[in-house]
N, C-alpha and C positions, 0 to 999 in steps of 0.2 A: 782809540783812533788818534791819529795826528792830526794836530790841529793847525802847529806851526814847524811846516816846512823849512824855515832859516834855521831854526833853533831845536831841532825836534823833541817840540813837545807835545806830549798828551793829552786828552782832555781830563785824564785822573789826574796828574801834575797841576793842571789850572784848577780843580776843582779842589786840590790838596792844597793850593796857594790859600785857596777862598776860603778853606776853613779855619787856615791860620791867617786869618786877618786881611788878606791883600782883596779888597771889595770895591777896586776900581780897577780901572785899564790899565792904569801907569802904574800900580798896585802891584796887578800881577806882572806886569813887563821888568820892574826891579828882583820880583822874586823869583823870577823862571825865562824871561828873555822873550818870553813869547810877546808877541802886538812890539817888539822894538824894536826892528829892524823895516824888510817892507813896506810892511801893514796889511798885508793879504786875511790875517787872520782875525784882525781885530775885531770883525764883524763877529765870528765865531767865539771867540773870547770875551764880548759883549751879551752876548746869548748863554752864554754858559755861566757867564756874571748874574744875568736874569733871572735865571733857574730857582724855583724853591731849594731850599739846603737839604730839606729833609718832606717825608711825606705830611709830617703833621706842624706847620711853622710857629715859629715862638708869635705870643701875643705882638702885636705889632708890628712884625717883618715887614720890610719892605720887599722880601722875597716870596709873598705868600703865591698861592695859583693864582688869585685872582690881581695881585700886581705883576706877575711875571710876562704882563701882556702890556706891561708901561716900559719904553724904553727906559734904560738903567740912566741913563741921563736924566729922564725926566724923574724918574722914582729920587736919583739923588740930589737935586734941584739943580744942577749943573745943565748949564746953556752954552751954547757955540754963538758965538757974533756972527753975524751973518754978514 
């Protein structure tokens, strides 16, 4: 599936970023272009961030099931100024 329209990319492109390391927004926007232009997608590329990696998560993931339900801001202790 397309995720970002400007840049057409994938959600296996943003999940391919994630495995090679890119575990933020600005993360995967350097390594795939997606979330940098618009921002239509960022929400989608934030959920996809979320996601466990795999069905059975490493000790301590902050992607396991039962944190996939924390926004990735909050799981990364990353705050917006309000």
């Amino acid at each position: 599936m397309i995720v970002c329209i400007c840049r057409s990319v994938s959600d296996r492109v943003v999940r391919a970023a994630r495995a090679a390391g890119a575990h933020t927004l600005s993360a995967v926007a350097a390594a795939t272009g997606a979330g940098g232009d618009c921002g239509c997608c960022r929400t989608e590329v934030e959920r996809i961030l979320a996601e466990p990696c795999k069905a059975e998560p490493c000790p301590g993931c902050p992607r396991s099931r039962a944190a996939a339900t924390v926004p990735l801001r909050a799981a990364a202790g990353e705050h917006r100024a309000p």
